[in-house]
C-alpha positions as CSV (number, residue, x, y, z in Angstrom):
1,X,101.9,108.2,79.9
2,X,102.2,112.1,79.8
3,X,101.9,114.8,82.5
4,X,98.4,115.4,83.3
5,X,98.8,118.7,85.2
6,X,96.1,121.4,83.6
7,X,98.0,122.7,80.7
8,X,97.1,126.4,81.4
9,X,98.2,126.8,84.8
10,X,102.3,125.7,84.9
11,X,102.5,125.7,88.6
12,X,99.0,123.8,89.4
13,X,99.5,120.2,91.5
14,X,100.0,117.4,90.2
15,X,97.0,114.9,89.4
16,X,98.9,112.1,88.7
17,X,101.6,108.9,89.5
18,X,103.3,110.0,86.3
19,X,104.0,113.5,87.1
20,X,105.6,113.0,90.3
21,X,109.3,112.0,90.8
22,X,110.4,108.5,91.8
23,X,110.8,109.7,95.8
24,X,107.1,110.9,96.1
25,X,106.0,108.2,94.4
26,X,108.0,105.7,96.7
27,X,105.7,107.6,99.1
28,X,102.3,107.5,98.0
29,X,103.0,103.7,97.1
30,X,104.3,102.8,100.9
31,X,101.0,105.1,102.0
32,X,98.8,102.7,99.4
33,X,100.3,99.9,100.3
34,X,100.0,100.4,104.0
35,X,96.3,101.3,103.7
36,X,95.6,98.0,101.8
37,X,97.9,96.2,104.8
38,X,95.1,97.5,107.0
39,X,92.1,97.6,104.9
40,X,89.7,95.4,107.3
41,X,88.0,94.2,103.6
42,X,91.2,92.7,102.1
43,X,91.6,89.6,101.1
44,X,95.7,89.2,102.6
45,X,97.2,91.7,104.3
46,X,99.8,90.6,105.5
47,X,101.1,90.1,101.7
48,X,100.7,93.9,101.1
49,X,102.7,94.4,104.2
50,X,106.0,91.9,103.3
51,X,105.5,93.6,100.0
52,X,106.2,96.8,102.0
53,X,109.0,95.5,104.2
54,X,111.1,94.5,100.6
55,X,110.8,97.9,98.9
56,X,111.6,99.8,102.0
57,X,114.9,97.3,102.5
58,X,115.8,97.8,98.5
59,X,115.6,101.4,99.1
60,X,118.2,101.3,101.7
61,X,115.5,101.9,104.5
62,X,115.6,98.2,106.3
63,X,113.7,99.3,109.4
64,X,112.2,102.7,108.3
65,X,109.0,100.8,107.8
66,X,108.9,100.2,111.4
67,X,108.7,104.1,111.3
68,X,106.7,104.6,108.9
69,X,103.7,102.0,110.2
70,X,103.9,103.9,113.1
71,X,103.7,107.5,111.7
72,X,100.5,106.0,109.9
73,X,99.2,104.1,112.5
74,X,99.3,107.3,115.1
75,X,98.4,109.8,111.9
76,X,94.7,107.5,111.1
77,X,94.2,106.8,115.0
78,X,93.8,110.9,115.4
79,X,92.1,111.5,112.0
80,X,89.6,114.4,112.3
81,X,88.7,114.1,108.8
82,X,88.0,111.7,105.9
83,X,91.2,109.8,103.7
84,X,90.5,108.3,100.2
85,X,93.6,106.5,99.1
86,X,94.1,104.9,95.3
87,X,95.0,101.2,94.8
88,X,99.3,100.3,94.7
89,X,99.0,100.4,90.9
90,X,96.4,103.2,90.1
91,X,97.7,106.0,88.1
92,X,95.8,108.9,89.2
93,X,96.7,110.8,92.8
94,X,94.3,111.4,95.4
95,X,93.9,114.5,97.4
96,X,95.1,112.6,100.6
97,X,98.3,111.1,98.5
98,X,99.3,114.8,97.8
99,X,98.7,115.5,101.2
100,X,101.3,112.9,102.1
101,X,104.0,113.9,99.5
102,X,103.7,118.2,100.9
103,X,103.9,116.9,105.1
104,X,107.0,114.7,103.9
105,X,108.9,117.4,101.7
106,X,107.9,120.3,104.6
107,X,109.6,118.2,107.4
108,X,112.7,117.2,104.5
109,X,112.7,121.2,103.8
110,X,112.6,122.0,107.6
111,X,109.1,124.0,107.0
112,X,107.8,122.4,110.4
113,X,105.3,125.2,110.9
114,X,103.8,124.4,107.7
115,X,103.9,120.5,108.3
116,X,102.6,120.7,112.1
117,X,99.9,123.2,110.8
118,X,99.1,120.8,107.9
119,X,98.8,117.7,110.4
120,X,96.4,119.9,112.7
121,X,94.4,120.3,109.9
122,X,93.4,116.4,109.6
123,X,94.6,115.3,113.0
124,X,93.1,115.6,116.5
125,X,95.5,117.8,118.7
126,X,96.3,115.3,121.0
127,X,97.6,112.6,118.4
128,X,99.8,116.1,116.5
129,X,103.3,115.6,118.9
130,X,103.5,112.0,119.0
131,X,102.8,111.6,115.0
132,X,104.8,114.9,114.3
133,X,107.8,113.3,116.2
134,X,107.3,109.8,114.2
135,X,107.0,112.0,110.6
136,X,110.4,113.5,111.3
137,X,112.1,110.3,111.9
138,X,111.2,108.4,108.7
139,X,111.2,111.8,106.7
140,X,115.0,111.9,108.0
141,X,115.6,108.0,107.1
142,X,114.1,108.8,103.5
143,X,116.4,111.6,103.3
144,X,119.5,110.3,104.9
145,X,119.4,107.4,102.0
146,X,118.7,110.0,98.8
147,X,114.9,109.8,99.2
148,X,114.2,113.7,99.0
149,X,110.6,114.7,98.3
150,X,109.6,117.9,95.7
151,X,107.4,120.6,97.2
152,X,104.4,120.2,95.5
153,X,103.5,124.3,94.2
154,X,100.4,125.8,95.4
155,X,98.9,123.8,98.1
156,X,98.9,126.8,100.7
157,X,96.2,128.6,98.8
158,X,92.5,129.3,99.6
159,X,90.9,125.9,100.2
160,X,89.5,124.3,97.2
161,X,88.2,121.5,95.8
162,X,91.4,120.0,95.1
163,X,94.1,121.2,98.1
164,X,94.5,118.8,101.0
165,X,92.5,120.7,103.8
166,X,89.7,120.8,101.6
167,X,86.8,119.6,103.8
168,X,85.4,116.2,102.2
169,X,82.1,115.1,104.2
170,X,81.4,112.2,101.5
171,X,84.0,109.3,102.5
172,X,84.7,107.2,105.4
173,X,87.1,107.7,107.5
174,X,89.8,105.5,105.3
175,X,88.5,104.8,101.5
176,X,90.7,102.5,99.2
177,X,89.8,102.3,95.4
């Protein structure tokens, strides 16, 4: 499949799996993943989360998932606003996913104003430190084994429809489709 980034605009985000590099995609998978591990409506979760547990070990990352649940675990305990993740093997990237890929490349890129501002923007502030501290330590693990994450151009403009602060007062706290 081909990039599907708007063809006028060069430096727009990207919209989906395909145009993203294998590091954030390794991302937004484990973030899938992990929300099917916890979806309350799915059928075996403990399958999605072995499933996690192997590709974080092939990657070189054998107890970064330990990490990683955590940083998600804290980072949806504090949410202030609502998530939509896609399924593992969906194509198409979320505004939420994106989200992920920017907070991970800003603490890779040492741009931790950026990425505490951006987790104050969906987190409560008493959940920011603890989940800030637990994002730095499994950013570092991704990048101390080759894992580096791509800043993602133009997410700090004016709040649209497609940027990750965008308000979004349709979902539930945590969607999965």
């Amino acid at each position: 499949m081909t990039d599907v980034r708007d063809p006028d605009i060069s430096d727009s985000p990207p919209r989906s799996m395909e145009a993203l590099g294998f590091a954030d995609q390794f991302l937004v998978w484990s973030v899938r993943v992990w929300a099917q591990s916890n979806n309350p409506d799915g059928t075996d979760p403990s399958h999605y989360y072995k499933l996690m547990r192997e590709a974080f070990a092939k990657a070189g990352l054998k107890d970064t998932h330990l990490v990683f649940d955590r940083f998600m675990t804290l980072f949806t305990a504090s949410l202030k606003r609502p998530l939509a993740f896609h399924a593992p093997n969906c194509s198409c990237l979320s505004r939420e996913e994106l989200f992920f890929v920017c907070l991970v490349a800003d603490a890779q890129n040492d741009m931790l104003p950026r990425a505490l501002g951006n987790l104050e923007t969906y987190i409560a502030a008493t959940g920011v430190r603890l989940t800030m501290n637990a994002l730095m330590e499994f950013s570092q693990d991704f990048a101390r084994e080759g894992i580096l994450l791509e800043q993602v151009p133009d997410l700090e403009g004016p709040e649209d429809k497609f940027r990750p602060g965008a308000l979004r007062e349709d979902m539930a706290n945590v969607t999965v489709h």
